[in-house]
C-alpha positions as CSV (number, residue, x, y, z in Angstrom):
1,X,2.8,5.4,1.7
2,X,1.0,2.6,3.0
3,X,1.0,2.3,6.9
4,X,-0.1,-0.4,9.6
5,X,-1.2,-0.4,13.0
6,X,-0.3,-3.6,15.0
7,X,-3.5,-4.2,16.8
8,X,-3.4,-2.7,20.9
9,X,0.2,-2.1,20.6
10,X,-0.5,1.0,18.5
11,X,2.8,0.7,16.8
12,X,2.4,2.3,13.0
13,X,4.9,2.1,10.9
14,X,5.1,1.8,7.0
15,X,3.2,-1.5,5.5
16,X,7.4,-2.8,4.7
17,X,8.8,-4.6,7.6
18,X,12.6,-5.7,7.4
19,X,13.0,-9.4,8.2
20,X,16.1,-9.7,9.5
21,X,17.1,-13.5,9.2
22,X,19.2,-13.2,5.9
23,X,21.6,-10.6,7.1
24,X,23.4,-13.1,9.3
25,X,24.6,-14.6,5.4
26,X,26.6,-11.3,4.7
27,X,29.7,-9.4,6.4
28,X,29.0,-6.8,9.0
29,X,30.0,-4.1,6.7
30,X,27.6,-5.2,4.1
31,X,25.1,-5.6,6.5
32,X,24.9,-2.4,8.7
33,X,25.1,-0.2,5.0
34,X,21.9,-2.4,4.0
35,X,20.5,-1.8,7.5
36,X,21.3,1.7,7.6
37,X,19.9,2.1,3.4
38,X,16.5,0.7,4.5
39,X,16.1,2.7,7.7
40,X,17.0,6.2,5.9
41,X,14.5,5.0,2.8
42,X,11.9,4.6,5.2
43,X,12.2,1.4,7.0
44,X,10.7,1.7,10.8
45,X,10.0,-2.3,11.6
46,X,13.0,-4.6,12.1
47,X,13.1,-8.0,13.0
48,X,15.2,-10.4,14.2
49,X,15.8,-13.6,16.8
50,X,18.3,-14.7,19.0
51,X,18.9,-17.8,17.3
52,X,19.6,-15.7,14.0
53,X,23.4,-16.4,14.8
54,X,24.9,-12.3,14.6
55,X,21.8,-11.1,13.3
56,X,20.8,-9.2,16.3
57,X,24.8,-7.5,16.9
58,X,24.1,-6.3,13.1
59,X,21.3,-4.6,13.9
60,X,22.8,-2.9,16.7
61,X,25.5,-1.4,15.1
62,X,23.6,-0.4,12.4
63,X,20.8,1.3,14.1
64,X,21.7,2.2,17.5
65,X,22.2,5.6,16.4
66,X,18.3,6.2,15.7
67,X,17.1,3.8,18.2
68,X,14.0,5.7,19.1
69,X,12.9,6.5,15.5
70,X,12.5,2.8,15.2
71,X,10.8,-0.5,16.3
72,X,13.1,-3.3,17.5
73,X,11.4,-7.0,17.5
74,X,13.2,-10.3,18.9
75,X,12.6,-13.9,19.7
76,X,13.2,-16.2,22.5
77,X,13.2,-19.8,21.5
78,X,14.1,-20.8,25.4
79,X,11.5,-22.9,27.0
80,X,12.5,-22.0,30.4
81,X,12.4,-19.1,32.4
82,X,16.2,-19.0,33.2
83,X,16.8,-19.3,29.2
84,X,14.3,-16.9,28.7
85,X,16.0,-14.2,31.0
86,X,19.8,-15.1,29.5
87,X,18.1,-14.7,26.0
88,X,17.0,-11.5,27.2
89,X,19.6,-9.5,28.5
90,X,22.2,-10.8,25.6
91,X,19.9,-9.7,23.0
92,X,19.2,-6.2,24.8
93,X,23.1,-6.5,25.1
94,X,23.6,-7.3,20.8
95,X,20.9,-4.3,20.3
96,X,22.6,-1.9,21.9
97,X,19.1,-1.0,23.9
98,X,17.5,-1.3,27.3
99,X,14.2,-2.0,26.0
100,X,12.4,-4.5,23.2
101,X,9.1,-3.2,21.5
102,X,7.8,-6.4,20.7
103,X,9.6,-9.9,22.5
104,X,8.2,-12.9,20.8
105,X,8.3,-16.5,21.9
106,X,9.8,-18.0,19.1
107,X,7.9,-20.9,17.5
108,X,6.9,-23.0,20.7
109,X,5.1,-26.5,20.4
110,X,2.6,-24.9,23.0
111,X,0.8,-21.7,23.8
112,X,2.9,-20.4,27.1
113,X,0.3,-19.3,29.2
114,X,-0.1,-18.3,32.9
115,X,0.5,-21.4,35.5
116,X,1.4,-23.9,33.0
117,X,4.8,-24.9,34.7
118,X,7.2,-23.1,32.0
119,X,7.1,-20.1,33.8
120,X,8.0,-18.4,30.5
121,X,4.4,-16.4,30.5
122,X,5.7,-14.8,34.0
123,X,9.0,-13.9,32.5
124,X,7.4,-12.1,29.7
125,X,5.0,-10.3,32.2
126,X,7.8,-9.2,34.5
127,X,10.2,-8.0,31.8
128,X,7.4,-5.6,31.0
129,X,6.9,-4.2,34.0
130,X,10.6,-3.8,34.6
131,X,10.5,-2.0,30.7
132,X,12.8,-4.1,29.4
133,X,9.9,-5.2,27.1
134,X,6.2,-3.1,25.7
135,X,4.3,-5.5,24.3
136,X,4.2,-9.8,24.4
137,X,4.6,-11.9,21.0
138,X,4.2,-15.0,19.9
139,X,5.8,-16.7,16.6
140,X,4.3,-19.6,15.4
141,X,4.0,-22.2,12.2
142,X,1.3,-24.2,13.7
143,X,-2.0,-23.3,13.2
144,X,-3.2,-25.0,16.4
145,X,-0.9,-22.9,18.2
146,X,-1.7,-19.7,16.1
147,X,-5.4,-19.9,16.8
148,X,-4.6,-21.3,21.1
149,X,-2.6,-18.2,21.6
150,X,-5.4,-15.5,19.6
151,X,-8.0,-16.9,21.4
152,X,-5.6,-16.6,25.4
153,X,-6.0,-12.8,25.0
154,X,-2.4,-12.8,26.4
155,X,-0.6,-12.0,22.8
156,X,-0.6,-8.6,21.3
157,X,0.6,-9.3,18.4
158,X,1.4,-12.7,16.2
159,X,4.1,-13.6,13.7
160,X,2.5,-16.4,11.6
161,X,3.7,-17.7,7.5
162,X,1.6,-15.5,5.2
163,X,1.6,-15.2,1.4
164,X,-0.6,-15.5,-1.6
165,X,-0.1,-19.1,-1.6
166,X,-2.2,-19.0,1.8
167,X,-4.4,-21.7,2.0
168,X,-8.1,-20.8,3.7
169,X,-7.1,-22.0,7.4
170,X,-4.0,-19.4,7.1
171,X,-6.5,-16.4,6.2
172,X,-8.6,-17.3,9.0
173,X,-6.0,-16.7,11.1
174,X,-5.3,-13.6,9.8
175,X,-8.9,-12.5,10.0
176,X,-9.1,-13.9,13.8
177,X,-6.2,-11.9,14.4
178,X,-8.3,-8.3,12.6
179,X,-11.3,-9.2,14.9
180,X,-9.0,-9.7,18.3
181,X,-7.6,-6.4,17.5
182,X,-4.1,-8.1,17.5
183,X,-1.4,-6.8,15.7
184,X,-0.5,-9.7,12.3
185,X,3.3,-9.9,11.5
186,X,3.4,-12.0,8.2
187,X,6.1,-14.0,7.8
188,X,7.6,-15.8,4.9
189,X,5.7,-13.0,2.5
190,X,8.2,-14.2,-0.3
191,X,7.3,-18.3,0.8
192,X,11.0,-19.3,1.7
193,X,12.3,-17.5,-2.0
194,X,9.8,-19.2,-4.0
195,X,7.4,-16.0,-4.3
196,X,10.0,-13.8,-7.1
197,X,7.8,-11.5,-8.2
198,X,7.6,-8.7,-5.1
199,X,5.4,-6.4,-6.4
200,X,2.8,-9.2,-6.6
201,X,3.6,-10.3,-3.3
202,X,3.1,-6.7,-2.0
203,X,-0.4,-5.7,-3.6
204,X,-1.9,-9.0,-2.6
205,X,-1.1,-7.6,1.0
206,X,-2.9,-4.5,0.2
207,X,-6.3,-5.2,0.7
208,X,-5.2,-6.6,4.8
209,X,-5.0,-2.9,6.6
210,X,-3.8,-4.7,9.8
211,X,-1.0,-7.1,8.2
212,X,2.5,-6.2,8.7
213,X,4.7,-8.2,6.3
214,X,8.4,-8.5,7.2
215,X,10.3,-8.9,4.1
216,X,13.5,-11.0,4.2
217,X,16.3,-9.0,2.8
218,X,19.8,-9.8,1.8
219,X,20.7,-8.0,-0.9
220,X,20.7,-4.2,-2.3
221,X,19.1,-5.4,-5.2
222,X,15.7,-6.8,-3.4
223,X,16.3,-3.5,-0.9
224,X,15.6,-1.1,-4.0
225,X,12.5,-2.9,-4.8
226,X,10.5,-2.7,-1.4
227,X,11.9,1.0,-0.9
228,X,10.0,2.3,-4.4
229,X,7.4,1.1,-3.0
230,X,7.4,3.5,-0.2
231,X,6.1,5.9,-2.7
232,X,4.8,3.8,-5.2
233,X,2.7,1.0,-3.7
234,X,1.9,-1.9,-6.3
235,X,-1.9,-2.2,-7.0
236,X,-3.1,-5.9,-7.7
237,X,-3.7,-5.1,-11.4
238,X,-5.0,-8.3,-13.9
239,X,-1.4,-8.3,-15.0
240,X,-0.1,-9.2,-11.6
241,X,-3.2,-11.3,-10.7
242,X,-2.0,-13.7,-13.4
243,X,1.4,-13.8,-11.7
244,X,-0.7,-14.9,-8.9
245,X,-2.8,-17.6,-10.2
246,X,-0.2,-19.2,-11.9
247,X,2.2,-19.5,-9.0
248,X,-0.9,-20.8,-6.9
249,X,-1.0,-23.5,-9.8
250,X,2.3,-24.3,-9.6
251,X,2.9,-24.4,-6.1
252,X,-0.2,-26.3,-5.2
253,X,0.1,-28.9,-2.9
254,X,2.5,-30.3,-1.1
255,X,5.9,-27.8,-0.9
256,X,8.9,-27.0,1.1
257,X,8.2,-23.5,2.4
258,X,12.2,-24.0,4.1
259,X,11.2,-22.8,7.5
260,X,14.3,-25.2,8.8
261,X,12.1,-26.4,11.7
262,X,13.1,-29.9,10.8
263,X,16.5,-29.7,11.2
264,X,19.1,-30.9,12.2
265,X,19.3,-34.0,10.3
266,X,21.0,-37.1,11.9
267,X,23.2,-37.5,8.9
268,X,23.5,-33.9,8.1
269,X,21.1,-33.3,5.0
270,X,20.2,-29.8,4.5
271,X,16.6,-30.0,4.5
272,X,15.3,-27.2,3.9
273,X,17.1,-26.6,0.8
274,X,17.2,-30.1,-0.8
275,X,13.6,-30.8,-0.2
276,X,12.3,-27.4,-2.5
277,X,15.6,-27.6,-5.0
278,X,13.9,-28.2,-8.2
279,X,11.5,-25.5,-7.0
280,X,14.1,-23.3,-6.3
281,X,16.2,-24.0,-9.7
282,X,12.9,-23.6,-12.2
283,X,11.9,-20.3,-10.3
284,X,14.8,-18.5,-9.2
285,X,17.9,-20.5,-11.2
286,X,21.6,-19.9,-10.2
287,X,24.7,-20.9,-10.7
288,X,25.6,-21.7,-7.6
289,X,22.5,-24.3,-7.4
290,X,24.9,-26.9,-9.8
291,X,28.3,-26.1,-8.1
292,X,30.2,-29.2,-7.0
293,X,29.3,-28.2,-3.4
294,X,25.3,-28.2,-4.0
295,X,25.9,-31.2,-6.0
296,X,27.2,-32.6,-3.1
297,X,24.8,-31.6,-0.6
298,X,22.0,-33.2,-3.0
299,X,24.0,-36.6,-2.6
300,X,23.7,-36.5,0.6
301,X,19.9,-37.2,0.4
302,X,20.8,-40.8,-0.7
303,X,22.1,-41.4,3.2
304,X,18.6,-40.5,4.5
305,X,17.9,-43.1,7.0
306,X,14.3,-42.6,6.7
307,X,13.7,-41.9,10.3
308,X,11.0,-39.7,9.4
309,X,12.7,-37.6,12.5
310,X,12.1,-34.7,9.9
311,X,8.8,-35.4,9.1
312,X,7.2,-35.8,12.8
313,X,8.6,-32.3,13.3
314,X,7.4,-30.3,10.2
315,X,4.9,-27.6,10.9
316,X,3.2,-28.3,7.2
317,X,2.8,-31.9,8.2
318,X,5.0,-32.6,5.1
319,X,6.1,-36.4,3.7
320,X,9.8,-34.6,4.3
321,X,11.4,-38.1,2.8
322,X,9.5,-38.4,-0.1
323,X,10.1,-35.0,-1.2
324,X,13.8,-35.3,-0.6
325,X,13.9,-38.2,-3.1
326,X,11.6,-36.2,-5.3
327,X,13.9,-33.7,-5.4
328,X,17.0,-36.0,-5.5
329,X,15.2,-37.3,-8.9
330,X,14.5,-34.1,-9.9
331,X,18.2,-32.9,-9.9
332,X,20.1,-35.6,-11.1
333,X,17.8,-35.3,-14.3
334,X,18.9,-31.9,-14.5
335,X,22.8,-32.4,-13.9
336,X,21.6,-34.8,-16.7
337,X,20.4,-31.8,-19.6
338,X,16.8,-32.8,-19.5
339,X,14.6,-29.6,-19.3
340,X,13.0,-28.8,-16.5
């Protein structure tokens, strides 16, 4: 079994995180037996936010029973201290737990830092030494941010987008992080759904001994996979280094990794699934993606006001418009019977 050690936290746990964002899609029923499948097949790292709507009170239920067999990780996304103190106790409250391993600052446009007027830094401070946290995080999709808060020394560990689509600026983050001694949570290990073969996305992690990847899991089906490889860890073999190479072709460029960061919309367009659709219907196709409903939520891309609201607040630094229309193209062709 593969195992990771998040930098000075010391927290070592097996190289299978459990991301924690897709539960909020199912019942709670459905979601404590996944919760509760992962944790007894090994699972020790779990994830969540507080703006993951009932993500959190799912993970209480289900786990609250073996609380100190496992690692609890949450995000704040308040940018004041009051929030950040509110956030706090209600997802201590959802947990069913007096304590946090890890509290992350969840995707700030800044580095929080002592004396910079937030006060959010001293929150984080204080709820460790009241024990209501053990260690300080920081989430980020920026790389500017990324690198600000590795270099503070005030982060113990950081939760940044990592895949095999990484361009070179992302794996110099993760190698700032190796050399900091600071613990790597990658995020987005499957890019958003477009990564669909796992057991390439897992041997390409491999070779990084300090990377943690958090995998986000909805479904029994995707569970099974990451728990046989508990025992039986892919190895990047040429097989799945093709797999690789040709999803780096494919995906080159410029690509909607869905992180949702530019929503909302003004006129309510789903963003972050119109603008990667094609994507999503040539690598993963369902039924569901050419229901009248999707069909309607692709028309609504014809009301974008081209406000470029999205764009100014994409982490990627995306033309968010151009790709909706793209996209827009791209599916009405499709409803048409071309091939895709």
């Amino acid at each position: 079994m593969d195992q990771v050690t998040l930098g000075k936290t010391g927290i070592t746990v097996p190289k299978n995180g459990f991301g924690a964002l897709p539960v909020q899609r199912v019942g709670m029923d459905q979601a404590v037996c996944l919760l509760q499948k992962a944790y007894e097949g090994g699972f020790r790292f779990f994830d969540t936010a507080r703006s993951y709507t009932d993500s959190e009170e799912k993970l209480g239920e289900a786990l609250s029973h073996v609380r100190k067999n496992i690692y609890l990780a949450s995000k704040t996304p308040s940018k004041t201290a009051d929030g950040f103190w509110k956030d706090l106790e209600t997802t201590l409250h959802n947990l069913k737990t007096d304590y946090l391993d890890i509290y992350q600052f969840h995707n700030p446009d800044f580095c929080p830092k002592p004396g910079d007027g937030t006060g959010l830094y001293e929150a984080m401070v204080k709820a460790k030494e009241q024990g209501m946290i053990r260690h300080i995080g920081i989430t980020n999709h920026r790389q500017n941010v990324a690198k600000e808060a590795i270099e503070s020394g005030l982060y113990e560990t950081l939760q940044f987008p990592f895949s095999y689509l990484a361009a070179p600026s992302d794996l110099e983050i993760v190698e700032m992080c190796r050399k900091a001694d600071m613990g790597f949570i990658a995020m987005k290990a499957l890019s958003g759904g477009l990564i669909t073969n796992s057991a390439a996305a897992y041997a390409y992690m491999r070779p990084f001994p300090h990377v943690l990847p958090i995998w986000g899991i909805q479904r029994e089906k995707e569970l099974d996979e990451f728990l046989s490889y508990m025992e039986n860890p892919p190895v990047l073999t040429e097989e799945l280094k093709q797999v690789i190479d040709k999803d780096k072709k494919e995906l080159s460029g410029n690509f909607c990794r869905g992180c949702g960061y530019c929503m909302p919309c003004p006129v309510g367009i789903e963003i972050n699934t119109c603008a990667r659709m094609s994507l999503l219907i040539r690598r993963s196709p369902s039924e569901k993606q050419l229901t009248p409903e999707a069909q309607a939520m692709m028309a609504k891309i014809k009301d974008c006001l081209h406000c470029r609201a999205c764009a100014s607040k994409c982490p990627y630094g995306l033309d968010t418009p151009k790709l909706l229309e793209e996209n827009y193209k791209d599916y009405q062709e499709i409803l048409a019977g071309k091939p895709y």
